[in-house]
C-alpha positions in Angstrom: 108.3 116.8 114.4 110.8 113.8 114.3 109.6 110.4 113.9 110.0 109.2 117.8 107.9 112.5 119.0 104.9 111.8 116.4 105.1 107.9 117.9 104.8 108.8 121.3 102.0 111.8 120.6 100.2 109.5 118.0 96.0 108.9 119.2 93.2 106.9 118.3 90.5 109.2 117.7 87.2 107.7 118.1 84.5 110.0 118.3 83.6 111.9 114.5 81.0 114.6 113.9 79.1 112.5 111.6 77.8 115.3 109.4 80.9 116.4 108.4 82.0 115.4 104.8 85.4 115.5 103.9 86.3 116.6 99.9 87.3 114.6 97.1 90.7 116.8 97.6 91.4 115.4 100.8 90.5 111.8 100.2 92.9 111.9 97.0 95.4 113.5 99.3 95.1 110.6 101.6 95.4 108.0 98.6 98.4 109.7 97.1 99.9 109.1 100.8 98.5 106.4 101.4 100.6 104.8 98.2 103.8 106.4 99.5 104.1 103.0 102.3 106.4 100.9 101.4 106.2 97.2 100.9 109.2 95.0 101.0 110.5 94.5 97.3 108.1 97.0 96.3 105.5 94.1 95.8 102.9 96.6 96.9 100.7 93.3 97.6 98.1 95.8 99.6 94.6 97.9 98.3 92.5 100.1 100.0 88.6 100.0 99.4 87.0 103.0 100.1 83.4 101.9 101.7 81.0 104.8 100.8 78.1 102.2 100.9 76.4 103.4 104.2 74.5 99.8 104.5 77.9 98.2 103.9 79.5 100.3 107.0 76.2 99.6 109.3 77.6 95.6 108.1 81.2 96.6 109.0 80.3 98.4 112.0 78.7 95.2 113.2 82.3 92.9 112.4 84.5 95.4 114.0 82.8 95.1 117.6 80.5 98.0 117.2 82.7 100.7 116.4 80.8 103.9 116.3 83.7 105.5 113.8 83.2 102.9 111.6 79.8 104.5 110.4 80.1 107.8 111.8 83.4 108.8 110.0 83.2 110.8 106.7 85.9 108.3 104.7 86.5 104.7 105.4 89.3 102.9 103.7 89.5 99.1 104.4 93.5 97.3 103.5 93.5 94.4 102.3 96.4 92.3 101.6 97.1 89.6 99.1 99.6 87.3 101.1 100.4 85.5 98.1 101.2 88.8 95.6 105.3 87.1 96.0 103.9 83.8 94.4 102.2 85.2 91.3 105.7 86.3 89.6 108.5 86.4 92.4 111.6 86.3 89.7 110.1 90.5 89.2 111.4 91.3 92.2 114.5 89.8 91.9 115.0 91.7 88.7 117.1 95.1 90.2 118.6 92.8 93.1 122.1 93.3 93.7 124.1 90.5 92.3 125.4 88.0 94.4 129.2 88.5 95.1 
């Protein structure tokens, strides 16, 4: 499939069976592709939390407008961003920049 046809066929899914478990495989599966995104000078300023806390989902549920796939799907990853990762140490990613002309 080429990238335009997997935009346009793309879909929210947002029913889950909620019994259904998925395997430490699959979730390390995700993760390894997951890390594959790229991130402008590879600052990579972006972690995913994986929420297995079932109280903590109910909390989540409840801040995301009652989403039912919030609690009822087997793996939740929440992204968050530091917004000021470039601040910390920006001459690193300046270090393999082509030289100005």
């Amino acid at each position: 499939m080429n990238t335009l046809d997997a935009i346009r066929e793309r879909r929210a899914v947002k029913h889950f069976d909620a019994t259904h478990q998925i395997t430490a495989a699959e979730t390390d599966a995700l993760i390894d592709l997951a890390m594959q995104a790229p991130s402008s000078f590879n600052i990579q300023h972006w972690r995913l939390v994986n929420v297995k806390d079932k109280a903590l989902r109910v909390q989540l549920r409840a801040a995301a407008h009652d989403q039912a796939q919030v609690t009822d799907g087997s793996l939740l990853f929440v992204v968050t961003v530091d917004i000021k990762a470039w601040d910390k140490d920006p001459a690193r990613y300046w270090v393999n920049a082509p030289k100005a002309a």
